[in-house]
C-alpha atoms as a printed R data frame, in Angstrom:
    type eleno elety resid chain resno       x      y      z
1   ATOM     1    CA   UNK     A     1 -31.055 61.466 26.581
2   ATOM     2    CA   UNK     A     2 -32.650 59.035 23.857
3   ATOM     3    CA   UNK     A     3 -29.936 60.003 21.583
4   ATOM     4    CA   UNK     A     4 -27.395 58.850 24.561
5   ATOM     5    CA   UNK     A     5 -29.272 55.667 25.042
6   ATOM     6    CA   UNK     A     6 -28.771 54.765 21.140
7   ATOM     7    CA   UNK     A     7 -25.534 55.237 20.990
8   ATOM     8    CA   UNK     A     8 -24.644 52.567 23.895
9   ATOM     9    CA   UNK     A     9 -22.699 49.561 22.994
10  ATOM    10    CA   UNK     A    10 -23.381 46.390 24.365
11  ATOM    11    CA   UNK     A    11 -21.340 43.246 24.305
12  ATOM    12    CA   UNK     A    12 -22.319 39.866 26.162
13  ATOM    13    CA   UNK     A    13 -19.460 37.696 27.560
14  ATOM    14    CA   UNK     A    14 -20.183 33.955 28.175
15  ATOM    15    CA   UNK     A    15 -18.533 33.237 31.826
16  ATOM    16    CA   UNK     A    16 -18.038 29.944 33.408
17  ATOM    17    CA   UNK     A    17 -18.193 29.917 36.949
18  ATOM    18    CA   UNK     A    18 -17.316 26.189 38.644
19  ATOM    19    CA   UNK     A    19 -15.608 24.789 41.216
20  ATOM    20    CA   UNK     A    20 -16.437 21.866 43.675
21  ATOM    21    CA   UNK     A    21 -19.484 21.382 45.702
22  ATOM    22    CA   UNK     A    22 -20.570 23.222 49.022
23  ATOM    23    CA   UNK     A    23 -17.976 26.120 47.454
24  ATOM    24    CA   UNK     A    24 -20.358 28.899 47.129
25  ATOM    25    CA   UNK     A    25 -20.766 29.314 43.229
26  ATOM    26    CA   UNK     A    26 -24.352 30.247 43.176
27  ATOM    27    CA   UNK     A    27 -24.391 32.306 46.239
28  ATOM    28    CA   UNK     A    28 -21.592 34.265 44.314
29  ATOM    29    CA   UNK     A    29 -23.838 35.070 41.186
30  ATOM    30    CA   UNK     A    30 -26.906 35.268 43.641
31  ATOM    31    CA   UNK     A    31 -25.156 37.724 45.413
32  ATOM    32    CA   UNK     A    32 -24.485 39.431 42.448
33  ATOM    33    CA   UNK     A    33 -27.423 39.548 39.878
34  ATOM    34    CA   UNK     A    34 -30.291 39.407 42.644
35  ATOM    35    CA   UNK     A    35 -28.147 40.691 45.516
36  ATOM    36    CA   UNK     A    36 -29.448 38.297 47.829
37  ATOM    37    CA   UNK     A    37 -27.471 35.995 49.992
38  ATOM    38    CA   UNK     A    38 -29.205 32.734 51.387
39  ATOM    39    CA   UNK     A    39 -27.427 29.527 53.625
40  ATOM    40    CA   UNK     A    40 -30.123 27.372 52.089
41  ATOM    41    CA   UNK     A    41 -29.116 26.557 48.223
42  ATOM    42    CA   UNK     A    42 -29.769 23.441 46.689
43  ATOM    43    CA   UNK     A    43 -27.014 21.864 45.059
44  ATOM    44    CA   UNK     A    44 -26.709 22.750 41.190
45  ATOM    45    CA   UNK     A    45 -27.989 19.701 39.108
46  ATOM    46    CA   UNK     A    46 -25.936 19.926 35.540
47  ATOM    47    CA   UNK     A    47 -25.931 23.836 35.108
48  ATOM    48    CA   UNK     A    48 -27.948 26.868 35.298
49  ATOM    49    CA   UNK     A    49 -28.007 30.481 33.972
50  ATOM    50    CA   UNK     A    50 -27.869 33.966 35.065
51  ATOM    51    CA   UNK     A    51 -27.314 37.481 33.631
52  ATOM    52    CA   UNK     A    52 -25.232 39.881 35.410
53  ATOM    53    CA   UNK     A    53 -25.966 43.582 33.569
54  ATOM    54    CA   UNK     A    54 -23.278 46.328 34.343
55  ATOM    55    CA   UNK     A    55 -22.913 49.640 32.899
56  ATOM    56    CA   UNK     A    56 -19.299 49.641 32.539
57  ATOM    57    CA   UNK     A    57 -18.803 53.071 31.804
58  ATOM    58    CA   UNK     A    58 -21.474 55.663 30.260
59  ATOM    59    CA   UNK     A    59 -21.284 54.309 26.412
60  ATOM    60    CA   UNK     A    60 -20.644 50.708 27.261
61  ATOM    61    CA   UNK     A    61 -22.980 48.188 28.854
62  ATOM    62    CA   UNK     A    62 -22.026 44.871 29.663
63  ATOM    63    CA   UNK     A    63 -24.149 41.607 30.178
64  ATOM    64    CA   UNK     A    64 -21.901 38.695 31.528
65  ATOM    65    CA   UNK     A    65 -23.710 35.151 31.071
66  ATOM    66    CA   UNK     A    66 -23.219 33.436 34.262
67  ATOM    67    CA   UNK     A    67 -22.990 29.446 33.477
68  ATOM    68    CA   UNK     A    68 -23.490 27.764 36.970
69  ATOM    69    CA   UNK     A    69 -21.725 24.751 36.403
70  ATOM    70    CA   UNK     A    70 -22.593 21.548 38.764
71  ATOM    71    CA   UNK     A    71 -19.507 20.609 40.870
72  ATOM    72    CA   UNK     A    72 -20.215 17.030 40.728
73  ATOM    73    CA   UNK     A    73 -20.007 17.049 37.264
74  ATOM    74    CA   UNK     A    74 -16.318 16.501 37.906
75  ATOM    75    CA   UNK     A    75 -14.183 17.141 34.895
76  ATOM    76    CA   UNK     A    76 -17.158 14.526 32.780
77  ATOM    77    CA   UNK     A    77 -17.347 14.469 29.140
78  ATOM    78    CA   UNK     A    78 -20.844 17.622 29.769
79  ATOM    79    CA   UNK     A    79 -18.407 20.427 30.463
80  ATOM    80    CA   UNK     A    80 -16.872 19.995 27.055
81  ATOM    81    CA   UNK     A    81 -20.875 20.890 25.730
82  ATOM    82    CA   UNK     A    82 -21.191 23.564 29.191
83  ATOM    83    CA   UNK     A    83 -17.943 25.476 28.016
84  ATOM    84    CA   UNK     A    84 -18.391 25.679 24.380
85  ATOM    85    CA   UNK     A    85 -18.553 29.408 23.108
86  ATOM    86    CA   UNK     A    86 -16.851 31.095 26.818
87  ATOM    87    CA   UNK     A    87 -15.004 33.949 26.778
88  ATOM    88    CA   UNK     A    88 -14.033 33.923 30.556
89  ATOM    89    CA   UNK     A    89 -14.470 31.623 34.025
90  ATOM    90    CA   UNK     A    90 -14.704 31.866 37.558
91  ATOM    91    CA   UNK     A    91 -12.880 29.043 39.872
92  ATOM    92    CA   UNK     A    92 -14.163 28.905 43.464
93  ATOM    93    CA   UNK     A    93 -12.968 27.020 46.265
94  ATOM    94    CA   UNK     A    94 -13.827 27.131 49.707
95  ATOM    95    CA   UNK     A    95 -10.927 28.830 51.601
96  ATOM    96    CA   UNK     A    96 -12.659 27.373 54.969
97  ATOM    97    CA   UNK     A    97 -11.366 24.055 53.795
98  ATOM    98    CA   UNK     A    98  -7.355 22.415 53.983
99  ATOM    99    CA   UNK     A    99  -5.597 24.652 51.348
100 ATOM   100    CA   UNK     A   100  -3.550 21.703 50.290
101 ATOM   101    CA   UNK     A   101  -6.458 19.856 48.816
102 ATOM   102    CA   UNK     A   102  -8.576 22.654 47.937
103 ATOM   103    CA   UNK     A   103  -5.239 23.969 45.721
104 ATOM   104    CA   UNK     A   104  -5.406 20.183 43.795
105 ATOM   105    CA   UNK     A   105  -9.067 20.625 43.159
106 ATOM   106    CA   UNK     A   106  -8.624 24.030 41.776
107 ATOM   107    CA   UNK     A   107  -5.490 22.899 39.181
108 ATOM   108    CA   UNK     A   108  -7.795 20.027 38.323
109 ATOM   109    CA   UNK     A   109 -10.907 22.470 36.802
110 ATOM   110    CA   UNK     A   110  -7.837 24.801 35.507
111 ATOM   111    CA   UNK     A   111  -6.717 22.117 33.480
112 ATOM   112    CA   UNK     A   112 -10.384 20.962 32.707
113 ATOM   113    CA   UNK     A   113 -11.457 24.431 31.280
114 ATOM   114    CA   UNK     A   114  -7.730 24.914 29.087
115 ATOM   115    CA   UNK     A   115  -8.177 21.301 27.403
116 ATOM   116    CA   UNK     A   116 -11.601 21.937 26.576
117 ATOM   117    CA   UNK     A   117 -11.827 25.475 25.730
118 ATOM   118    CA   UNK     A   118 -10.102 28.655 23.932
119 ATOM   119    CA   UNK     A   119 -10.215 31.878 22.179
120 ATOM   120    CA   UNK     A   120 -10.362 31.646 18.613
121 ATOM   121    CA   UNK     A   121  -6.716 32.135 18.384
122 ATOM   122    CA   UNK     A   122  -6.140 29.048 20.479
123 ATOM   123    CA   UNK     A   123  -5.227 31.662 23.882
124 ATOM   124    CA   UNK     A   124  -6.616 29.631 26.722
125 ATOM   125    CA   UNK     A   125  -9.429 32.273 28.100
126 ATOM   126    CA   UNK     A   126  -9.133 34.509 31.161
127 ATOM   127    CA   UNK     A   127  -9.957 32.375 34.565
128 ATOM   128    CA   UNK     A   128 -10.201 34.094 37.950
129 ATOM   129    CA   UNK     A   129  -9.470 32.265 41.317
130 ATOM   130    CA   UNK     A   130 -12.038 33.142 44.053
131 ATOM   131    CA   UNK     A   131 -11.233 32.210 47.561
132 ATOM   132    CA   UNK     A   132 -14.641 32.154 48.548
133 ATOM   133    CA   UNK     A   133 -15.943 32.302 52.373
134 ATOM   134    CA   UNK     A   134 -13.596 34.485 53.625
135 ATOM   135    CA   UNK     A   135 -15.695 35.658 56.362
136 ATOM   136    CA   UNK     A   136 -15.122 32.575 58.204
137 ATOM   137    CA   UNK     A   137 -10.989 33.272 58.376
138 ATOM   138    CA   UNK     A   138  -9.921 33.952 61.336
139 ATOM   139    CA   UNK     A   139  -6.247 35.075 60.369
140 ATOM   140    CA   UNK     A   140  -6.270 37.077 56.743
141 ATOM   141    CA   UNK     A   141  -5.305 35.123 53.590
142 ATOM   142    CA   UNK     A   142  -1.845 34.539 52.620
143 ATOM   143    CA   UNK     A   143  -1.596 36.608 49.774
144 ATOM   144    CA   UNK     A   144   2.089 35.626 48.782
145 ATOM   145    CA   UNK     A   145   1.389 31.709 48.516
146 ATOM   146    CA   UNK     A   146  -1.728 32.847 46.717
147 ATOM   147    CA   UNK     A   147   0.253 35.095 44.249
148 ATOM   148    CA   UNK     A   148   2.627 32.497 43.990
149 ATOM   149    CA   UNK     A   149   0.241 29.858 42.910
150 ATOM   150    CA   UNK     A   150  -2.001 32.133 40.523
151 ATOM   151    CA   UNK     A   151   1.396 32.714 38.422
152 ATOM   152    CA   UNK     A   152   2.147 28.914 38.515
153 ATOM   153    CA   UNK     A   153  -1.160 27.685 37.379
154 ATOM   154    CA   UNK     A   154  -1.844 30.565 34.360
155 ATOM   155    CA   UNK     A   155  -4.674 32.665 36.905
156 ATOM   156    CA   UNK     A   156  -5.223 36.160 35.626
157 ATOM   157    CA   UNK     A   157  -6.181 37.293 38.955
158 ATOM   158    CA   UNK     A   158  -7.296 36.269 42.159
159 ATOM   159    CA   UNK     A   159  -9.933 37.689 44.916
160 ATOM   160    CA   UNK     A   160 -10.581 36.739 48.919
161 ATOM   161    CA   UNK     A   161 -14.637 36.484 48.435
162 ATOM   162    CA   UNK     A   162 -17.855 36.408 50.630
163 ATOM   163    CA   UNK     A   163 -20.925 36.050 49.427
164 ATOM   164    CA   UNK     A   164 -22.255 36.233 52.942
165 ATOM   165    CA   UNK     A   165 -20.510 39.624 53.891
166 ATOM   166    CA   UNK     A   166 -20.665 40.918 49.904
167 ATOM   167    CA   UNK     A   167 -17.068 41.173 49.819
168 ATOM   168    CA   UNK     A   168 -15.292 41.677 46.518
169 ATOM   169    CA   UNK     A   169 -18.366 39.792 44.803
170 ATOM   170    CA   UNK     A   170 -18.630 43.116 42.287
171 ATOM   171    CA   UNK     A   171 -15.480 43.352 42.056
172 ATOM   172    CA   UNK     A   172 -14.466 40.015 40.917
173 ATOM   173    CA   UNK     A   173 -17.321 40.849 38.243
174 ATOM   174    CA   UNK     A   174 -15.117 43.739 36.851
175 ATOM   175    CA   UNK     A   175 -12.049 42.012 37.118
176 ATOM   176    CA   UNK     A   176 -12.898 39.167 34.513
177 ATOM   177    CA   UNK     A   177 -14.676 41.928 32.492
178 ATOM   178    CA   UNK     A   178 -11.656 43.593 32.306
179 ATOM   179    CA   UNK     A   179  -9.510 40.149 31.106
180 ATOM   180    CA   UNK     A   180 -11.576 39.280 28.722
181 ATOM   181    CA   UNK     A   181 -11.867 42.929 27.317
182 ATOM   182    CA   UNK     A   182  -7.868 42.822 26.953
183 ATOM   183    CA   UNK     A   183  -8.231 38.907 25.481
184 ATOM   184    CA   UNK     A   184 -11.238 38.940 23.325
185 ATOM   185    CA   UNK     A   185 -10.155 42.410 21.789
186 ATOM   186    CA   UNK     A   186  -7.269 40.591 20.218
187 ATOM   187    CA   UNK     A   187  -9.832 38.090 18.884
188 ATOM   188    CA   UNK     A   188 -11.398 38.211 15.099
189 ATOM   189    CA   UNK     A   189 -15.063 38.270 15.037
190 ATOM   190    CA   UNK     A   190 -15.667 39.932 18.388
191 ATOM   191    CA   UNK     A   191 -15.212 43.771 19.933
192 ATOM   192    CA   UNK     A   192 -13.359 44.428 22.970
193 ATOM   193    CA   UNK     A   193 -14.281 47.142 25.641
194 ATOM   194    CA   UNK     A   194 -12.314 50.493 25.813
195 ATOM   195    CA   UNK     A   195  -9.059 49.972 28.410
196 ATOM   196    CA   UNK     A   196  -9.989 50.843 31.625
197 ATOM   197    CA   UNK     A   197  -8.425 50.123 35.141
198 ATOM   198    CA   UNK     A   198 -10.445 48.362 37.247
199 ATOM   199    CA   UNK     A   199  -9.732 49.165 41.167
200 ATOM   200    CA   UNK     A   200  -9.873 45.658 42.822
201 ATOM   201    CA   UNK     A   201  -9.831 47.638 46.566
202 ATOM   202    CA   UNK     A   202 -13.148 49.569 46.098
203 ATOM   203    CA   UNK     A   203 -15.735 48.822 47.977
204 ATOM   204    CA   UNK     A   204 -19.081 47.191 46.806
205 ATOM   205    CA   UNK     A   205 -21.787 49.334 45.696
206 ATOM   206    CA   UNK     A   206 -24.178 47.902 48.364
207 ATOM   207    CA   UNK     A   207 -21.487 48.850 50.863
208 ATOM   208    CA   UNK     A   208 -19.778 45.217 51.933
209 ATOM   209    CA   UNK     A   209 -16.575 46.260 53.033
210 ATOM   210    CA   UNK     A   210 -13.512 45.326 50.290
211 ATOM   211    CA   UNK     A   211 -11.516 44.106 52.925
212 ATOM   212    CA   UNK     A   212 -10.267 40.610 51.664
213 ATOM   213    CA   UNK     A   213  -6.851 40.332 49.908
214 ATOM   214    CA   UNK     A   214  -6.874 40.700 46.100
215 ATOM   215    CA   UNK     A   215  -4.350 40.508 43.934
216 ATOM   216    CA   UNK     A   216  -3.631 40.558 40.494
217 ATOM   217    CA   UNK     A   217  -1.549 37.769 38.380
218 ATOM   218    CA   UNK     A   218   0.045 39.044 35.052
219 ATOM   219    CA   UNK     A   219  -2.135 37.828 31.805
């Protein structure tokens, strides 16, 4: 077993995760490193930090640095410092809000993360849309206009979310791992996982069912 343990690989991923205020973002990674969900957060003042560990299969292990980036800080000259050195982000917006201007919001930090940060190559990096709050939908999302505007705006992927409910919150945590495996790989200077499919319609581990839409944009 210690030989085992010595042989693991371990790679750390930098991961933005931003998005406009009152949309969830640290529930999200609360949900996921401390698996804890709260309705009480206080809103994020510049950015904070958290490490998400996952043994992605049994020779790789996988710590993704969660950067908790403020949403008031509004496209500002900071996120140019905040996303230095990121491999991979997370965009969440709040799908209890008017799609219309929650869409604008969403192209505005899209464009804010691929002027201000790439892969070494010059590749913008992997970004993942999460519709967060899905739990408070009464009629499922429409996954065609969602497909449809991941391929427009340059979205690897795309999940229906609830941090509440713990739906798709570890899966969403795959998917980018899985981007910026394919990405980074291509990259000089860093090591990319071994391929492996990641099945966005699992359930989470703690049981949540997976029942918001997912779907996956091309890369």
């Amino acid at each position: 077993m210690a030989g085992q343990e010595e042989d693991l690989k371990e790679y750390v991923y930098k991961v933005l995760v931003v998005g406009n205020v009152g949309t969830g973002k640290t529930a999200i990674i609360q949900r996921s490193v401390h698996h804890i969900f709260s309705d009480n957060y206080k809103t994020t003042i510049g950015v904070d930090f958290a490490l998400k560990e996952i043994r992605w299969d049994p020779k790789s292990i996988v710590r993704l640095q969660l950067w908790d980036i403020a949403g008031q800080e509004r496209f500002g000259s900071m996120t140019r410092v905040y996303y230095k050195e990121a491999v991979g982000a997370f965009i969440v917006f709040d799908l209890s809000r008017e799609f219309e201007q929650s869409f604008e919001i969403v192209k505005k930090w899209k464009a804010d993360i691929d002027s201000k940060v790439t892969l070494a190559s010059g590749k913008p990096i992997p970004v993942v849309l999460l519709a967060n709050k899905c739990d408070l939908l009464k009629i499922p999302v429409n996954e065609e206009l969602m497909n449809e505007f991941c391929h427009k705006n340059g979205f690897v992927a795309w999940l229906a979310t609830s941090a509440k409910e713990n739906i798709n919150i570890e899966q969403g945590m795959r998917c980018i791992i899985e981007h910026i495996s394919k990405r980074v790989g291509e990259e000089d200077g860093f090591s990319s996982l071994p391929p492996r499919a990641v099945k966005l319609s699992e359930k989470d581990a703690s049981g949540g069912a997976g029942a918001g839409s997912t779907g996956c944009c091309g890369s």
